[in-house]
C-alpha positions in Angstrom: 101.6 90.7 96.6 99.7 91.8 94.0 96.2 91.5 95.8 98.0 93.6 98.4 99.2 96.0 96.4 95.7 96.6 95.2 93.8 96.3 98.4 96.3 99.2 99.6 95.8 101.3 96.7 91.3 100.7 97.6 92.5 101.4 101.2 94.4 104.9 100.6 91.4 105.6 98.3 88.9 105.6 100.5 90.8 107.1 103.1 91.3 109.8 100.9 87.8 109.7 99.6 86.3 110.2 103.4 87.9 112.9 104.2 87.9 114.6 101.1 84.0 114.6 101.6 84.0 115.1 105.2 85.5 118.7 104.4 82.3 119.5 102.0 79.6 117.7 104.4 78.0 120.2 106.8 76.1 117.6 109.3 77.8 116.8 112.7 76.7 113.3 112.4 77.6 112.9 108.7 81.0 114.4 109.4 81.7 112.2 112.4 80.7 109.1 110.2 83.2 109.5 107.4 86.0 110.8 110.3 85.7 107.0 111.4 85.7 105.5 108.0 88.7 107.5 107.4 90.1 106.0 110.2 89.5 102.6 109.6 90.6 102.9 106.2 94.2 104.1 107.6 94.5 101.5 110.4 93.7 98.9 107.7 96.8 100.5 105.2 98.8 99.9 108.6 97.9 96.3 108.9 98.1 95.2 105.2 101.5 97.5 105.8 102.9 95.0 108.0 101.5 91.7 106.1 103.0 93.3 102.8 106.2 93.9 104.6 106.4 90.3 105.9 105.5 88.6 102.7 108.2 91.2 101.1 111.0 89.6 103.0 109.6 86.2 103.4 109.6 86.3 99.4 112.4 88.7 99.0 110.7 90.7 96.3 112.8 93.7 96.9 115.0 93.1 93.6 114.0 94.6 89.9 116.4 92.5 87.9 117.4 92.8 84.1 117.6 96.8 85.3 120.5 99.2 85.5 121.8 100.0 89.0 120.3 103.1 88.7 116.9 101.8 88.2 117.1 99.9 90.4 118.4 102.4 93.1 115.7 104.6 92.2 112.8 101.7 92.2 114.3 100.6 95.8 114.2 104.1 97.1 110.9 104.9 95.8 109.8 101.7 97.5 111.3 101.8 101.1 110.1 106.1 100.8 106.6 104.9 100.2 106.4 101.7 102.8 108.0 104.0 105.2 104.8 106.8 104.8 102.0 103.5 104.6 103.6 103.2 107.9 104.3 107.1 109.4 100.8 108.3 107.9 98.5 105.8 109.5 100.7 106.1 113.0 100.4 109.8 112.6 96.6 109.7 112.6 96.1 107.6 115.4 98.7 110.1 117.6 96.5 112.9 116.2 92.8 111.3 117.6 94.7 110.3 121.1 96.5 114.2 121.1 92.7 115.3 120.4 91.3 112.8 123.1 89.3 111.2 120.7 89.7 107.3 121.5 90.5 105.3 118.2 88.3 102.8 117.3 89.0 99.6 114.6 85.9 97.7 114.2 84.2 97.7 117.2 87.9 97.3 119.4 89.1 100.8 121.5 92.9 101.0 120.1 94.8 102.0 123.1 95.6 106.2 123.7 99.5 106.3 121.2 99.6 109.8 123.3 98.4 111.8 125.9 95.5 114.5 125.4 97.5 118.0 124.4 95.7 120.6 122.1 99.7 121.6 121.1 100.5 118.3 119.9 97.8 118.0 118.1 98.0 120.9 116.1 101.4 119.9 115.2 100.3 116.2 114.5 97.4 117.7 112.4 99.7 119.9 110.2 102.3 116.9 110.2 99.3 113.8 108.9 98.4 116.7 106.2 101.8 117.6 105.1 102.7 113.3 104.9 99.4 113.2 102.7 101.0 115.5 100.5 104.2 113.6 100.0 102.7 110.2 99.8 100.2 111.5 97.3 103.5 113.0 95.2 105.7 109.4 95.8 102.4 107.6 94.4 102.5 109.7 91.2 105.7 109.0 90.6 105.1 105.1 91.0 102.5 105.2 88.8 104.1 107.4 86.3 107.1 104.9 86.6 104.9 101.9 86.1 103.5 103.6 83.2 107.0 104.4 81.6 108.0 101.0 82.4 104.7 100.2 80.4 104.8 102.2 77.3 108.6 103.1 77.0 110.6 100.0 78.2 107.7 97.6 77.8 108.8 95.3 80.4 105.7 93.8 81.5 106.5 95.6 85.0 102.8 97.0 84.6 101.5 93.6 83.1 103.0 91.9 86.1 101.2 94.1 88.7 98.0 94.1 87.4 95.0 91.9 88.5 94.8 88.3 86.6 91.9 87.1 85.2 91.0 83.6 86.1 91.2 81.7 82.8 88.3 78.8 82.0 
């Protein structure tokens, strides 16, 4: 879980990344590049989506014990909020290239058209993907300001826990 956790986090990164730079890059070509690595970053934060969420319930990891209810409310809420947007946002981009008639590729396969061609839908899908971005990118600062309070106030080893192990000798 922890691998995935991280490759997700590399994942929305570069996603991120691509377009971020794709707004300050004048060349067609260029521009069309980093469009596909942003979209290839997002289809791959939909497919670890669905192995995290299977390896979730097969392990049943959704618990936060030695925690208050409310904690653990809130941690559960915070969790289901962001898996829910790792899933919308990715779904929401591949709608918006079929709305645009753009086809969708994922190394080197055509995804199948989510929606039909309509400059309407598209506008809305456009303002919808952006508006997501902006909520997932506010629910990932909370997790990591909660992973950091968890860190320096409780000192729980929640942070310790999620953080990459070194291989010992």
């Amino acid at each position: 879980m922890v691998a995935l956790h991280w490759l997700t986090v590399l994942c929305l990164l570069g996603a991120a990344t691509a377009i971020l730079i794709r707004d300050e890059v004048s060349a067609r070509a260029a521009r069309q590049w980093l469009l596909e690595i942003h979209r290839h970053f997002g289809l791959l934060v939909l497919a670890l989506f669905f192995i995290r969420l299977a390896m979730r319930a097969r392990k049943n990891t959704w618990s936060a014990a030695g925690h208050s209810l409310a904690m653990r409310a809130a941690a559960w809420l915070t969790h289901a909020a962001l898996y829910a947007l790792l899933l919308i946002q990715p779904l929401l981009g591949w709608a918006l290239s079929s709305a645009q008639g753009k086809p969708v590729h994922f190394f080197g396969l055509t995804l199948p058209a989510l929606v039909q061609a309509d400059e309407d839908r598209a506008d809305t899908l456009q303002t919808w993907h952006t508006e997501v971005a902006w909520v997932l990118l506010a629910l990932i600062t909370l997790h990591v300001a909660a992973a950091l309070w968890h860190h320096f106030f409780l000192r729980d080893g929640v942070l310790r826990a999620m953080l990459p192990q070194r291989r010992r000798r």
